[in-house]
C-alpha positions as CSV (number, residue, x, y, z in Angstrom):
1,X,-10.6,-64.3,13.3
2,X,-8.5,-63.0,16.0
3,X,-7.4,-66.4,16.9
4,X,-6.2,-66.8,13.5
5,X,-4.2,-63.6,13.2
6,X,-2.7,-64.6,16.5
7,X,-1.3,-67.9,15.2
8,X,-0.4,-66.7,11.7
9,X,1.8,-64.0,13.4
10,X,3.0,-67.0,15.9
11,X,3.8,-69.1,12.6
12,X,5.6,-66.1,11.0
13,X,8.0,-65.1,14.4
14,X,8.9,-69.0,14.4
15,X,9.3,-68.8,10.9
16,X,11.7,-66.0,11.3
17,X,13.5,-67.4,14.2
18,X,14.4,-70.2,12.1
19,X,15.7,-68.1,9.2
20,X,17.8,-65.8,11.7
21,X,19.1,-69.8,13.1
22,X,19.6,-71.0,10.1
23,X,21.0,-68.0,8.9
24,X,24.0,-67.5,11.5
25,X,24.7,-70.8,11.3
26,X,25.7,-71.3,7.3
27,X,27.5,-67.4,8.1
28,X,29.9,-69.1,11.0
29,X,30.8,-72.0,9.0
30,X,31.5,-69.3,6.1
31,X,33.7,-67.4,8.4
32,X,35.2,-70.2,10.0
33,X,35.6,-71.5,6.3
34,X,37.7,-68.1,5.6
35,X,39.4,-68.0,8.6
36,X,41.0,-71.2,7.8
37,X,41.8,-70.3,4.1
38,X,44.1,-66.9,5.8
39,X,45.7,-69.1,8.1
40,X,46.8,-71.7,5.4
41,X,48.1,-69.0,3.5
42,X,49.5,-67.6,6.4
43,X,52.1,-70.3,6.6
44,X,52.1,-71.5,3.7
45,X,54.4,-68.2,3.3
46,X,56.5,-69.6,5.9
47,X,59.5,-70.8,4.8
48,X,60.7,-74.3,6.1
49,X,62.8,-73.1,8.9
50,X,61.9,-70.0,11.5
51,X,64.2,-67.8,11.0
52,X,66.3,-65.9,13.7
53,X,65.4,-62.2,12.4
54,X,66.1,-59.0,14.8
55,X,64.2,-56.3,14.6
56,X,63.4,-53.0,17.1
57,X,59.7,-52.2,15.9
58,X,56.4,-51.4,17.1
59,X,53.3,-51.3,15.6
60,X,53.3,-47.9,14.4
61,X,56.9,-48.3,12.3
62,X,55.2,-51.7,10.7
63,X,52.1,-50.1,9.3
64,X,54.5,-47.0,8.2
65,X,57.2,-48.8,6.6
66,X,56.0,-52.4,5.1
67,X,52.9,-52.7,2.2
68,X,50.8,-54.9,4.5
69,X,47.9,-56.9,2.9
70,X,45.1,-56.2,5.2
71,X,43.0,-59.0,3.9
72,X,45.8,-61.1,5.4
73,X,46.6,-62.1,8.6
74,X,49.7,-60.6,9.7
75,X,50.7,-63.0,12.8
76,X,48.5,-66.0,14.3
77,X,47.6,-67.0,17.8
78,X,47.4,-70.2,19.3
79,X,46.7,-71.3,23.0
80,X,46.3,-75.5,23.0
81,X,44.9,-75.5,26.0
82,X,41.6,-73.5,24.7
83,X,41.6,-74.5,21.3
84,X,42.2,-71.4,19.9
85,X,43.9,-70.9,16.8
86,X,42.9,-68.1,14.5
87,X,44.8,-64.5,12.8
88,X,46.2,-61.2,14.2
89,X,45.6,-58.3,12.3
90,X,46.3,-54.2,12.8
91,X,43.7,-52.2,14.8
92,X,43.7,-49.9,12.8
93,X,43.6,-51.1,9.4
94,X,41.0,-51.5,7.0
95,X,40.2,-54.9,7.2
96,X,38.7,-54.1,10.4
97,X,39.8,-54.6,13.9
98,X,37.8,-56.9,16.7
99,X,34.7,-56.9,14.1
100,X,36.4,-60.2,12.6
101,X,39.4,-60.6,14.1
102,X,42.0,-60.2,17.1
103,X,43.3,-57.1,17.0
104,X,46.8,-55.3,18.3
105,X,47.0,-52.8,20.3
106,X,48.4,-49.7,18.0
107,X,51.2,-48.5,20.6
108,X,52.2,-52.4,20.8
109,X,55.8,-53.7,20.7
110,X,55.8,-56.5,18.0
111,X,57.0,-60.1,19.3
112,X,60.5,-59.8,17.8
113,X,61.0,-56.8,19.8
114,X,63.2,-57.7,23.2
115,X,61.8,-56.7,26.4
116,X,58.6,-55.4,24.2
117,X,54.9,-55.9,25.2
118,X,52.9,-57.4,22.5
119,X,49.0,-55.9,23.0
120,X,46.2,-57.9,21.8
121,X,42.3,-57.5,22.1
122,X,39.7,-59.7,21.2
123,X,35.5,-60.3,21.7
124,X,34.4,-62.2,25.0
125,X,30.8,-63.5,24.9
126,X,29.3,-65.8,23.0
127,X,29.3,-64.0,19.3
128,X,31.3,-65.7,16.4
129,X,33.9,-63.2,17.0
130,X,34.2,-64.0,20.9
131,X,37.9,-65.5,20.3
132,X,39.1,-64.6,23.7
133,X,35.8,-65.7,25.4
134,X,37.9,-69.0,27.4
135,X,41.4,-66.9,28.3
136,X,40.0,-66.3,32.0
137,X,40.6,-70.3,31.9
138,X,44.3,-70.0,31.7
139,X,46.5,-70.9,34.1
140,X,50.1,-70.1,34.7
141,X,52.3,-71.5,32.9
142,X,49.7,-72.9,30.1
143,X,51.7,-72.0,26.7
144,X,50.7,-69.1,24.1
145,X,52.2,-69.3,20.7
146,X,52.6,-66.5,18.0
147,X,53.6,-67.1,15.1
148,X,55.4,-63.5,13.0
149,X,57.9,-62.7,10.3
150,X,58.5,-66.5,10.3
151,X,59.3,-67.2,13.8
152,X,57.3,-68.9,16.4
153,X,57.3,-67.3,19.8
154,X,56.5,-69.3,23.1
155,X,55.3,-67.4,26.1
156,X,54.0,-69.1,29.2
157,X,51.2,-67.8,31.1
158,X,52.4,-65.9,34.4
159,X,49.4,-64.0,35.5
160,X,45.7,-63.1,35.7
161,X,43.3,-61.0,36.8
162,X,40.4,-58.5,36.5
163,X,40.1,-55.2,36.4
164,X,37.7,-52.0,36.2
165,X,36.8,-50.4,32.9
166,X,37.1,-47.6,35.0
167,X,41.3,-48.0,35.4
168,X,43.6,-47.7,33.0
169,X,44.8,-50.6,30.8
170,X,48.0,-52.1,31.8
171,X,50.6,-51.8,29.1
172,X,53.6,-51.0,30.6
173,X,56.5,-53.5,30.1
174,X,58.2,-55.5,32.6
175,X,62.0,-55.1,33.1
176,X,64.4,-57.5,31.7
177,X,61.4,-59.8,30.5
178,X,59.5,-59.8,27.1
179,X,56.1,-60.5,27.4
180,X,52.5,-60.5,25.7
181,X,49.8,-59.2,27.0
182,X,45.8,-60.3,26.2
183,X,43.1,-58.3,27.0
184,X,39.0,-58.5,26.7
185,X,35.6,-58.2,28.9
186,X,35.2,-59.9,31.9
187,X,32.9,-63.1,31.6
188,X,29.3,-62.3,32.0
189,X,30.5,-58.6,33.7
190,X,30.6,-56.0,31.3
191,X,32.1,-53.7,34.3
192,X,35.5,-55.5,34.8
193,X,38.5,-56.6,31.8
194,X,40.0,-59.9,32.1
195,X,44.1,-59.4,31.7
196,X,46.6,-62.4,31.2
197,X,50.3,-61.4,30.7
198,X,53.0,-64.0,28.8
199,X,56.4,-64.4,29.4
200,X,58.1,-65.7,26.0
201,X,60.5,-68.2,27.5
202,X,62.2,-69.2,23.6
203,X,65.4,-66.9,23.2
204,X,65.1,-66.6,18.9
């Protein structure tokens, strides 16, 4: 009898653990799915030709002043030499933060802004939200592109390195240079932040 009960509850955890597989699986493809469908209609509002638009905003005056579509993507990331290529939204929108999505920094400079430092955060690990799991692979000089208010934006890589969740995040700006700025956890070391900094190097 007791042998029985023992494989029965064996055949039911197994059982489960298949369910909970099969279950994240047909979820990531649905959110990859979606993911997809935002960036299509990301650019497909694009027009033809980036154009050369000046602005002096940060995050703050952007939520304030335009009627943003949270369930939209507001900018787009893409880093070749990673294979990542997904949406930017607010951090503190609705449609919410590093639970789905990267996420900028709410005291960020946007990317049109000269001299600004565009903040980003995203997941590490190995969750289907872990976008910025493979930055500590970057190199200097490997090429980040965003893509906002219909202008692409190419910044090279110029550093990288760790630090304590103990210290303060780095977002000052550097002088006479506009850069972006990516932050997450450090792989496999919940302790430390992984920081790689952008210099755009395309004068819009």
């Amino acid at each position: 009898m007791i042998k029985k009960i023992i494989t029965f509850i064996c055949m039911m955890m197994v059982f489960s653990g298949m369910c909970l597989l099969t279950y994240n699986v047909i979820k990531d493809k649905e959110i990859k799915k979606e993911d997809n469908e935002k960036i299509e209609e990301f650019f497909n509002n694009y027009s033809e030709e980036f154009e050369n638009i000046d602005t002096d905003e940060n995050v703050e005056d952007v939520i304030v002043n335009n009627d943003i579509d949270v369930s939209s993507y507001l900018a787009v990331i893409e880093i070749p030499s990673i294979s990542l290529k997904t949406g930017i939204v607010m951090s503190d929108t609705s449609y919410k933060s590093m639970d789905r999505n990267v996420s900028i920094f709410p005291t960020s400079d946007m990317p049109d802004v000269k001299d600004g430092n565009f903040i980003l955060f995203g997941h590490n690990g190995n969750s289907r939200v872990s976008y910025f799991k493979n930055i500590y692979k970057l190199n200097k000089g490997d090429d980040i592109y965003i893509y906002y208010n219909n202008q692409k934006f190419n910044y090279k890589v110029i550093s990288k390195y760790d630090i304590s969740m103990n210290s303060d995040i780095p977002l000052s700006k550097i002088d006479g240079k506009t850069i972006i700025t990516l932050i997450t956890c450090k792989k496999n070391n919940n302790k430390y932040r992984t920081i790689v900094v952008g210099e755009l190097v395309n004068d819009k």
